[in-house]
C-alpha positions in Angstrom: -2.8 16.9 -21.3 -2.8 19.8 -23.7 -5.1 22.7 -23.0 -6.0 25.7 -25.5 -3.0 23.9 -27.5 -0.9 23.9 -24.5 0.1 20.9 -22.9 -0.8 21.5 -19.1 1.7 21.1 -16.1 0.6 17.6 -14.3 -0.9 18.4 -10.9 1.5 17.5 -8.1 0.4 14.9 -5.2 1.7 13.4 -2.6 1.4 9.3 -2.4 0.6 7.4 0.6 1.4 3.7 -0.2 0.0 0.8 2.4 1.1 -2.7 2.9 -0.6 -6.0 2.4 1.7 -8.5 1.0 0.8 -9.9 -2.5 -2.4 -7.2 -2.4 0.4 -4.5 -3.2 0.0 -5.8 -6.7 -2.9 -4.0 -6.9 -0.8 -0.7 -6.2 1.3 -1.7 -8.8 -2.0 -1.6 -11.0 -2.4 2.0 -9.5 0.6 3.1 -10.0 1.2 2.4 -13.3 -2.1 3.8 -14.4 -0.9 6.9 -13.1 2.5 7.3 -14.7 1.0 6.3 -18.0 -2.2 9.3 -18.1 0.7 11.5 -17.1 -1.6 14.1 -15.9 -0.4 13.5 -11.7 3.1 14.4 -10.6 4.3 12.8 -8.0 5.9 15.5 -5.1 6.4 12.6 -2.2 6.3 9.0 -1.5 5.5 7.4 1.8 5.5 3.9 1.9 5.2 0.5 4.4 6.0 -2.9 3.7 4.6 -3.9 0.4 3.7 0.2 -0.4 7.5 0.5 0.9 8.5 -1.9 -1.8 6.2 -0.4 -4.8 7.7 3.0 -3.2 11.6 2.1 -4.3 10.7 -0.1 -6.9 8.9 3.4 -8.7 11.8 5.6 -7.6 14.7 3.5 -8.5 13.3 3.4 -12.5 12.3 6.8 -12.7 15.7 7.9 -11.7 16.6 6.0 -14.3 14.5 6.6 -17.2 11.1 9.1 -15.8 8.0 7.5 -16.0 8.3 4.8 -18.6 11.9 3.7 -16.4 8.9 3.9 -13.6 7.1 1.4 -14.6 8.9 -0.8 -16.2 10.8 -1.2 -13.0 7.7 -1.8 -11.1 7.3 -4.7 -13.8 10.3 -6.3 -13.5 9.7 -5.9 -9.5 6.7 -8.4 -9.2 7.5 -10.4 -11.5 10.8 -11.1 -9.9 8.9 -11.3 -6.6 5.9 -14.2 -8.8 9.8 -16.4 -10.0 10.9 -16.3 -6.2 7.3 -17.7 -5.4 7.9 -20.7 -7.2 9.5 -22.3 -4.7 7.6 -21.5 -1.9 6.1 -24.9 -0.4 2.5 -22.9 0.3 0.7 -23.3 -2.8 -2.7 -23.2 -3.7 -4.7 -26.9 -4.1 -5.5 -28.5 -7.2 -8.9 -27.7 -6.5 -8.6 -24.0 -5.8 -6.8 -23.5 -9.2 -9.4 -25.3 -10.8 -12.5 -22.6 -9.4 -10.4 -19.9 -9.5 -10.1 -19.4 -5.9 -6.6 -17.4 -5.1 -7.1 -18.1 -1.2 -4.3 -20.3 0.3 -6.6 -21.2 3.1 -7.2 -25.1 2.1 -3.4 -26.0 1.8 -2.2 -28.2 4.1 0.9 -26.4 4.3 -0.4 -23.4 4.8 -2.2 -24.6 8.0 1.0 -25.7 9.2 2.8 -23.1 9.1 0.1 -20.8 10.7 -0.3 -23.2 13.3 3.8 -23.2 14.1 3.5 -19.2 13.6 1.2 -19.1 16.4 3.1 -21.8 19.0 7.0 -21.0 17.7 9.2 -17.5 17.2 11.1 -16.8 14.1 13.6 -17.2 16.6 13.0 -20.7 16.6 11.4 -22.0 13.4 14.1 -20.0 11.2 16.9 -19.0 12.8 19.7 -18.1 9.3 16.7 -15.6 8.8 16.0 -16.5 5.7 13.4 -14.1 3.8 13.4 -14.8 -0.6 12.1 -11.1 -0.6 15.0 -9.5 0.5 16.9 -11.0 -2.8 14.6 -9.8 -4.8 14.7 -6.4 -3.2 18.4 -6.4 -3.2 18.2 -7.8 -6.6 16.1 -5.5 -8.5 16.3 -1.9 -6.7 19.2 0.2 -7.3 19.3 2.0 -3.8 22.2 4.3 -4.9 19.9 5.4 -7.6 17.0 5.7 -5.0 18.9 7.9 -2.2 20.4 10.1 -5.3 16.7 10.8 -6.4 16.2 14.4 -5.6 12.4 14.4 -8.1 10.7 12.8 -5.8 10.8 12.4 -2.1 10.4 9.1 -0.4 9.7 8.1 2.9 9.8 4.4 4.6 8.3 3.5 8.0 9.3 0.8 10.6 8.4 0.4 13.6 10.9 0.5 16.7 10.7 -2.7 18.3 11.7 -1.0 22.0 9.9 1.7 22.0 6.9 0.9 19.7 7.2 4.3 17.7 7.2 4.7 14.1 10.5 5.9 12.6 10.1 7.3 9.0 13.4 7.0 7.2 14.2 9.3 4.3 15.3 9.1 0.7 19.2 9.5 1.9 18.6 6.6 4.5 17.1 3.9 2.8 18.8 0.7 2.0 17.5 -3.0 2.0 17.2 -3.2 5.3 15.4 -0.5 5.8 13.0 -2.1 3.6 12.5 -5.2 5.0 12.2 -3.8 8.3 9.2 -2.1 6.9 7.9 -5.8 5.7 9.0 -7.0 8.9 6.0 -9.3 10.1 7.4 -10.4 13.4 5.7 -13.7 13.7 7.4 -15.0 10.1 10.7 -13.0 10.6 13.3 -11.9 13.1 13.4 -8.1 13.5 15.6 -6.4 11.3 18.1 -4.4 13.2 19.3 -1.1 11.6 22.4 0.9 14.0 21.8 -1.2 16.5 18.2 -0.8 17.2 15.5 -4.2 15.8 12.2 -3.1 13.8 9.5 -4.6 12.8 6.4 -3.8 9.9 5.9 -0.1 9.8 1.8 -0.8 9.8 1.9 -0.9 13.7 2.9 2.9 13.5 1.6 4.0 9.8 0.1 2.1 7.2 1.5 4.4 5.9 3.0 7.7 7.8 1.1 10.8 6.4 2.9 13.2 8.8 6.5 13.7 6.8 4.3 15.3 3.6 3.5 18.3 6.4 7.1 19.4 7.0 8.9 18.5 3.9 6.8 18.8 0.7 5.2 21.7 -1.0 2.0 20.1 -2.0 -1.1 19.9 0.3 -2.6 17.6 -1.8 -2.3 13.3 -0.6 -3.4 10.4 -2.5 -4.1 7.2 -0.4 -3.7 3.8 -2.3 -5.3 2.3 0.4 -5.6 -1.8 0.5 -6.6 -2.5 4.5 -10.0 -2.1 4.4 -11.0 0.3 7.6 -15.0 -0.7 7.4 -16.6 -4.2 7.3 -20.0 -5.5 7.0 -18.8 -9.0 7.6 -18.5 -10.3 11.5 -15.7 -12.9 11.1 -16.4 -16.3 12.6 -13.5 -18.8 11.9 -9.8 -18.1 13.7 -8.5 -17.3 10.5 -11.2 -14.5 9.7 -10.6 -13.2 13.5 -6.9 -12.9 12.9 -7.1 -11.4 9.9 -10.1 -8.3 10.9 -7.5 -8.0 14.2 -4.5 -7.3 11.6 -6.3 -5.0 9.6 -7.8 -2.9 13.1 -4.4 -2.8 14.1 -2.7 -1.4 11.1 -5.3 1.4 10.1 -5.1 2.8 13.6 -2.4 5.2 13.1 -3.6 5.9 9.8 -6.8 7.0 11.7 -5.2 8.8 14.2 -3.8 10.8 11.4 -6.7 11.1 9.8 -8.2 12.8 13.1 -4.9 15.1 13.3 -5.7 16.4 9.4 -9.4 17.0 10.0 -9.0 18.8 13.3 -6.8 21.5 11.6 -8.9 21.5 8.9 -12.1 22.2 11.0 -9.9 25.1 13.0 -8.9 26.6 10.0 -12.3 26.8 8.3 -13.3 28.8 12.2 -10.9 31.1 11.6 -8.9 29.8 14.6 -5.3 29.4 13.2 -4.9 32.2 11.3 -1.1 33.4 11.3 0.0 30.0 12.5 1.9 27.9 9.9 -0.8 25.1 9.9 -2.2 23.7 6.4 -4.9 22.0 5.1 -4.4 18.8 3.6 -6.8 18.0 1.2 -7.0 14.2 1.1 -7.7 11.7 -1.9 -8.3 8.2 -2.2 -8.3 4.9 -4.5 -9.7 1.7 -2.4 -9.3 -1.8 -2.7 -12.1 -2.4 -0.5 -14.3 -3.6 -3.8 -10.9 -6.5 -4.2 -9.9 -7.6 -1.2 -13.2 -7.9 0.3 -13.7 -11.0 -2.0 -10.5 -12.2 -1.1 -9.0 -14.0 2.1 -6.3 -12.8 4.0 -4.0 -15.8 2.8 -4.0 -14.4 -0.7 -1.5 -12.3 0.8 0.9 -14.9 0.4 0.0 -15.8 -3.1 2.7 -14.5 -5.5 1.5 -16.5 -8.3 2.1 -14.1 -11.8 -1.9 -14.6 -12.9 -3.4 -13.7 -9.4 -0.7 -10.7 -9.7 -1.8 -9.5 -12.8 -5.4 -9.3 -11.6 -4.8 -7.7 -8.9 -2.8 -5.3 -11.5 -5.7 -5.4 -13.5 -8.1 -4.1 -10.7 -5.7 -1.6 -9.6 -5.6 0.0 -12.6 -9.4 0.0 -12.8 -9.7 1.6 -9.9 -7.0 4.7 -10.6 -9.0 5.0 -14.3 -12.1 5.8 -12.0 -10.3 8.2 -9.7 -9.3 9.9 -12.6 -12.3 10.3 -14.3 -14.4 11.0 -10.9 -11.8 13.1 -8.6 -8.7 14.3 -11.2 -10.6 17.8 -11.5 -11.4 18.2 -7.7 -7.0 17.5 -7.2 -5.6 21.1 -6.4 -9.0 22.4 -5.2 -10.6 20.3 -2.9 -10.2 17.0 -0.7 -12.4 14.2 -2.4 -12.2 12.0 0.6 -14.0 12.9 3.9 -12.3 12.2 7.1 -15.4 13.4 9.1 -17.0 10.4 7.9 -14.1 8.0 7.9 -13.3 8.9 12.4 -17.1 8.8 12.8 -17.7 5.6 15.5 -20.8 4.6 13.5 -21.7 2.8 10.1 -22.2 4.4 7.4 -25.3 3.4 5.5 -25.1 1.6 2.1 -26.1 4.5 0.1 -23.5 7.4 1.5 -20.5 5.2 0.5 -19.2 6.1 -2.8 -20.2 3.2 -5.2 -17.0 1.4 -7.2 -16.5 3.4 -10.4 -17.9 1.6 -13.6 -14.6 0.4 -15.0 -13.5 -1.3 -12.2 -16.9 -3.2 -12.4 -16.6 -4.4 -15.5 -12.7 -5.5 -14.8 -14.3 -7.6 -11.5 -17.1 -8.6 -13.8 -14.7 -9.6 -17.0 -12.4 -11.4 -14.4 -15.2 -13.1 -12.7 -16.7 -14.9 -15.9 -13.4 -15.5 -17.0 -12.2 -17.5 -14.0 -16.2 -19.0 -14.1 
C-alpha cells in the first residue's frame, strides 16, 4: 500500500453480497481476504440472506474495532453458525465423510424433509417457527453497533410477500428480523413479518439489490461476490438437480434485470445521449464461485459442518487473491466484468470466459488430493 514512500488511499467499492446458505462461507473467504490486503475500502454493502448475514456480521466488528474487529467478527459468525449445526438431524453419511463428499443428498433425513417441504407448509410442519439461525444472529451481531455505523453503508433486501417487490432496508432499519426475512426461504420457514407486512428471502427481488449504491453512495465502482451461478453447461436430470437450476434462474433474475438497467446507461452515455442528465456509469467487478459450487450439490447448502466451512473459506479467499492480482489496477478506471456478455441469450464459448485464476486452482487442487 505505500507508493513513492507514501502509503496510498485504498480504493473505495461498493459490495454486492448474494445468498446461498452454507456457500456464503465462501464470501466469508472473500471478505476476509479483502480486509486483510487493505488496499479496497468498502463505501456500501448490499446484502441477501446469507450475503445479508456476512453483510452485519462485517459491519457490526468494524464498528467495533476496523478491519481486524471485521474479521474477527465474521469468524466468530460461522463458527457460531458450524456449533448450532451440531444438532441438526441432517447430517452427512458415514460414507460421504469418508470420500469427502460435502453433499447432503444420500441422508435419509434429508430426503425426508425435502419430500415433507414439497407436500406440507411451514405452517404445518413447524408452527413455534423455530429457525437456530436467528439465535446465532441475535447472538453474535450487535445491531445497535450496526445501525450506528456511519463508515459504511449497508443495505438488506426482502422481499414483500403481498406485493412481490423487493424492499431494501437501510443501515438505521435493520434488526434481526430484518435479517431473517432476508434468509426467509418460504418452504422451510413462516414469513417473517416486519410492521405488519410478511417477507420472504430477498433473492426473489435481488440477489442482491444493486440499485441503492446509485442514489446513496459516492462510488461508481461495485464488486459482486457472486455464488448463484447465472450459466450452466450441465442439463439437470434428477428432481433434485431440476429444483436446484430452478432456484438459481429465479434468484439471478433481478440481478440480470439490473444488469440490463447498468449497461443500457452505460451504452447511452458512451453515444453521447445523456449528457446533462444525472445518470452514471457503474463500472462493475466480480469474484465467482462458479469454479466451487459447480462441483458441489445444492444440499451442501445445508451443510454447516466447520471443515466444509473452512474450505469454502479457503476457496473464497483464493478467488479474492486472483481478483486482486488480475482486476485491482482496472478498480477506479474501468468495469472488469462485461454485462453485454452476461444479458446476451446465447452461450458463450469455452475460450471467452475468463479462466479461474491460478491460485484458486491450486487451493481446489490442494483440497482435492487432500480429501483423495
Amino acid at each position: 500500500m505505500a507508493k513513492n514512500g507514501k502509503a496510498e488511499k485504498p480504493k473505495l467499492v461498493n459490495l454486492a453480497l448474494q445468498g446461498g446458505g452454507s456457500h456464503g462461507a465462501f464470501t466469508w473467504g472473500v471478505l476476509d481476504a479483502l480486509l486483510e490486503d487493505g488496499r479496497l475500502a468498502f463505501d456500501g454493502i448490499s446484502g441477501t440472506s446469507a450475503g445479508a448475514m456476512n453483510a452485519v456480521a462485517l459491519v457490526d466488528g468494524y464498528e467495533r474495532d476496523g478491519r481486524d474487529g471485521a474479521r474477527e467478527a465474521l469468524h466468530d459468525f460461522w463458527y457460531a453458525v458450524s456449533l448450532k449445526g451440531r444438532f441438526s438431524p441432517v447430517q452427512r453419511t458415514p460414507i460421504d465423510m469418508l470420500w469427502g463428499n460435502w453433499s447432503m443428498e444420500n441422508s435419509p433425513s434429508y430426503r425426508i424433509f425435502d419430500l415433507y417441504s414439497r407436500v406440507f407448509s411451514p405452517y404445518d410442519l413447524n408452527p413455534l417457527d423455530l429457525n437456530p439461525l436467528r439465535d446465532v444472529v441475535e447472538r453474535r451481531v450487535d445491531f445497535d453497533r450496526v445501525r450506528r455505523c456511519t463508515a459504511i453503508k449497508t443495505f438488506v433486501s426482502a422481499t414483500n410477500v403481498w406485493t412481490g417487490k423487493v424492499r431494501v432496508f437501510d443501515h438505521n432499519e435493520i434488526t434481526p428480523d430484518v435479517v431473517m426475512a432476508s434468509a426467509c426461504i418460504p418452504t422451510i420457514f413462516q414469513a417473517v413479518e416486519i410492521d405488519g407486512v410478511p417477507y420472504w428471502d430477498g433473492g426473489f427481488g435481488g440477489n442482491p439489490a444493486l440499485f441503492p449504491f446509485f442514489y446513496d453512495s459516492g462510488t461508481d465502482d461495485c464488486l459482486l461476490v457472486q455464488i448463484n451461478p447465472i450459466e450452466t453447461r450441465k442439463t439437470p436430470r434428477t428432481a433434485l438437480e431440476i429444483q436446484d437450476r430452478m432456484n438459481e434462474i429465479t434468484f439471478n433474475a433481478g440481478l440480470l434485470r439490473e444488469f440490463r438497467a447498468i449497461e443500457f446507461v452505460r451504452r447511452l452515455i458512451n453515444a453521447g445521449r445523456l449528457e446533462g442528465m444525472n445518470y452514471r456509469d457503474i463500472r462493475m467487478h466480480r469474484i465467482a464461485a462458479d469454479a466451487v459450487v459447480e462441483e458441489l450439490s445444492a444440499s451442501s447448502k445445508i451443510n454447516a459442518e466447520w471443515n466444509f466451512l473452512l474450505y469454502l473459506k479457503e476457496m473464497g479467499r483464493a478467488a479474492a487473491a486472483d481478483f486482486l492480482e488480475q482486476s485491482f489496477d482496472a478498480v477506479g478506471e474501468r468495469a472488469t466484468l462485461d454485462l453485454s456478455e452476461e444479458i446476451s441469450p446465447h452461450i458463450l464459448p469455452e475460450a471467452s470466459k475468463k479462466t479461474t485464476g491460478h491460485r484458486m486452482r491450486e487451493a481446489m487442487n490442494r483440497l482435492r488430493t487432500k480429501r483423495g
